[in-house]
N, C-alpha and C positions, 0 to 999 in steps of 0.2 A: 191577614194576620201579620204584622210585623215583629220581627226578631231584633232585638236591643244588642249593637254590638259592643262590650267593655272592654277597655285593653287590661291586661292582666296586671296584677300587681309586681312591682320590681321589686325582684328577690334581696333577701337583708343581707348582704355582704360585711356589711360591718363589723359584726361581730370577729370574724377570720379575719379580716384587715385588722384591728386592733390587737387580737393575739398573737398574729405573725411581727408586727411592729415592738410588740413587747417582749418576745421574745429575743429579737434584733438586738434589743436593747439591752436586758439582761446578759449576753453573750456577750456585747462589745464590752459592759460595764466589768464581768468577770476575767476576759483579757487582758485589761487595762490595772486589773487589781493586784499586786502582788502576793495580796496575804491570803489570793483563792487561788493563785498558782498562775497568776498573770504575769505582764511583762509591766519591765517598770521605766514608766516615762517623766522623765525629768525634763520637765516645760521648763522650768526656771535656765535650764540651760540654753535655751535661744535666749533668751532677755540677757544672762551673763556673756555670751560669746560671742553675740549676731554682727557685733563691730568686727569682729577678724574675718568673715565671710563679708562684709561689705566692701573693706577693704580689698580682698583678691578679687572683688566682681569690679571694685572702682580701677582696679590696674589692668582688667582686662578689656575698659575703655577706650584703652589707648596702645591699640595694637602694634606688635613690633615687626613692622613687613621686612627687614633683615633676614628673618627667620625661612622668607619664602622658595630661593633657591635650595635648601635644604630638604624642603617639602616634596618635591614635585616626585624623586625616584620613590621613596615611601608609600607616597599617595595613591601614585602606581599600580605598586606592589601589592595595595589592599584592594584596589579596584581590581587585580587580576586573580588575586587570591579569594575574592567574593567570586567572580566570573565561574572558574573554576570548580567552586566548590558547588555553585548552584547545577552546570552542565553534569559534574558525575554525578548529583545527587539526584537531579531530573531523569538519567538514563536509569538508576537503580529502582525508581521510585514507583514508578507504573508499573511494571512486575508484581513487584513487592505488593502494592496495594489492591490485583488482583488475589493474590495470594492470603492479604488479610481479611479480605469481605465475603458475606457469606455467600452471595448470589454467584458468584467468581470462582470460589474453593468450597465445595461440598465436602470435603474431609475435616470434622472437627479438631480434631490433635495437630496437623499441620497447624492449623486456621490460629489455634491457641497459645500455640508452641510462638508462633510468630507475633502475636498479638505483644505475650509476657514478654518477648526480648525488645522490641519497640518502648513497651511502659517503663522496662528497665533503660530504655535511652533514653527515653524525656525524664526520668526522673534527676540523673545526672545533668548537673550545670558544665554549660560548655566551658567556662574558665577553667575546669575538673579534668575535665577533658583534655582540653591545651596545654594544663602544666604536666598531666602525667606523661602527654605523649613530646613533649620539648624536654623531660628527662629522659625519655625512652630514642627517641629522634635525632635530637639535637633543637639546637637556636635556627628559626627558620621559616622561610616560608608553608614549607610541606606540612609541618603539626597543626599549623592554623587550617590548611584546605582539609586535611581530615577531619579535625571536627568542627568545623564548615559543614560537612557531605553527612557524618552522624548525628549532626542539629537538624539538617532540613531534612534528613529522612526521618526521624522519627516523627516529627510537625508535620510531611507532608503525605506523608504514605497514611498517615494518622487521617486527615481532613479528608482524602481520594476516596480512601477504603469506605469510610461513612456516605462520601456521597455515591460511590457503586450502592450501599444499601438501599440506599434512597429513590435508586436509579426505578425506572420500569424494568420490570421484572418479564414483561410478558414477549418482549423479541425476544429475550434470554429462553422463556420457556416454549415458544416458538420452535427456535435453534435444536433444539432439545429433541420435541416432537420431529423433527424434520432430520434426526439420525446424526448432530452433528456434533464433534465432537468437546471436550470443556474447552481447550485451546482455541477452535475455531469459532465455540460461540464469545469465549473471552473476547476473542481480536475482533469481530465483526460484528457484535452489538452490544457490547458493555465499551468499551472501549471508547467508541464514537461520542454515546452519552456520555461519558464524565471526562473528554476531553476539554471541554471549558473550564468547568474544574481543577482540571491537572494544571493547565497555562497558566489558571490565574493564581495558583497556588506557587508553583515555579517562580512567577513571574516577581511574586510576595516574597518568597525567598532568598531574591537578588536584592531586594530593596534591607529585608535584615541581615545580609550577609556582610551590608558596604558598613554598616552599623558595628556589627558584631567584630567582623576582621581588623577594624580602630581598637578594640576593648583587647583581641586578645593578643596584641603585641607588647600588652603590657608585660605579660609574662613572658616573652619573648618568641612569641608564635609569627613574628615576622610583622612585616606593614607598619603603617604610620604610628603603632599605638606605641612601639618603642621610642619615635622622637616626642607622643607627649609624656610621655615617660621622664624622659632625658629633661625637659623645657619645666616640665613640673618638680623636679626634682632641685631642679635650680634657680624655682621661683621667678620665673621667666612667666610671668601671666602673660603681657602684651603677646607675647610669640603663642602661647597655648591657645590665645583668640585668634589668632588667623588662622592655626590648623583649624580648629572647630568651626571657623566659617568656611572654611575649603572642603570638610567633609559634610557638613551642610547645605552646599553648593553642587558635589556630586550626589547626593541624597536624592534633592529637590529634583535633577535634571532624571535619575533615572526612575523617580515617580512618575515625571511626565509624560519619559516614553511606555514606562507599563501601562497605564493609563489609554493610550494611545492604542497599543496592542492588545487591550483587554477589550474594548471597544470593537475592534477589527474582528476578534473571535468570536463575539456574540451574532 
């Protein structure tokens, strides 16, 4: 007696694909609308204005290397103020992220308490951050490395604590059975596991901080972003393209070594 084997039929997805896409759609269309409480986008205004934008991209063609001596203490100064901000925030950050995860901190109210001041961090934009605390401060490098340290903690301690979730659970419940205590299973088997995680998150850190510490000199939180400040304020395009290719430059170069060192951790 032989048995007919038939492959099953493939399930009709379609339908859900075309309602989630119409839905997309509706949403984006409702945004867009003003008279449904959307925002209002004036296309015509690239067609009227796109010549005064061509313009500053065609003068920053022809860059003003003059501008370069002036560069190098600045440039410095954001590369030491990224450094910085990333090492206190990496020491703070592993604590913290035992502390936010549940596997780690069996106290719900801690776990919560910690969680809601983190959400309240990331929800704050770091320019917010920079200018209240360069009125509080002063003009300077210090306001930029603090919140440098309360950007990458909130982002990093945020990304750790999820991956402790994620982590194995069962050296943890191991540790447990074997009398030992949270501190000591924290440090000797949570820890281990999500330290790829933690470096490569660290590591990501340094790379948005050399980013970041350019943007918040504008408001005078120290670094290079005060001289493009200065060079954009004076219409100085040529000179605004060599910093931007100098912080481009350091960018690039410490991708390569995280990269490098992400590689080495695995």
């Amino acid at each position: 007696m032989s048995t007919e084997l038939t492959v099953p039929s493939r399930p009709r997805t379609w339908p859900r694909t075309v309602l989630v896409a119409l839905v997309v759609v509706a949403f984006t269309v409702v945004t867009v609308t003003p008279a449904l409480g959307g925002i209002r986008i004036d296309l015509g205004a690239i067609e009227r204005n796109w010549h005064f934008g061509a313009h500053r991209v065609g003068q920053m063609f022809h860059p003003d290397f003059s501008i370069l001596p002036r560069t190098w203490k600045p440039l410095l100064e954001t590369f030491e103020m990224a450094v910085v901000g990333t090492a206190v925030s990496a020491a703070l950050a592993l604590p913290l992220s035992m502390w936010a995860a549940r596997p780690t901190n069996p106290h719900p109210v801690t776990r919560g308490v910690l969680r809601a001041v983190l959400n309240v961090n990331r929800a704050v934009p770091d320019l917010v951050y920079a200018t209240i605390l360069v009125a509080m401060i002063g003009v300077g490098a210090l306001p930029g490395i603090v919140t440098l340290v309360l950007f990458d903690l909130g982002v990093v301690v945020k990304l750790v604590s999820e991956a402790v979730d994620s982590a194995d659970a069962s050296y943890m419940e191991a540790g447990q059975a074997a009398g030992g205590t949270q501190s000591q299973i924290n440090r000797l088997t949570a820890a281990p596991q999500t330290w790829p995680a933690y470096a490569s998150q660290v590591l990501y850190s340094l790379e948005l901080n050399v980013r970041i510490s350019a943007v918040l000199g504008l408001v005078g939180a120290g670094g290079i972003g005060r001289l493009i400040d200065e060079v954009r304020g004076f219409y100085r395009y040529g000179a605004l393209a060599v910093i931007i290719g100098e912080i481009l430059i350091v960018v690039i170069l410490i991708e390569i070594v995280s990269n490098v060192l992400r590689k080495r951790l695995r």
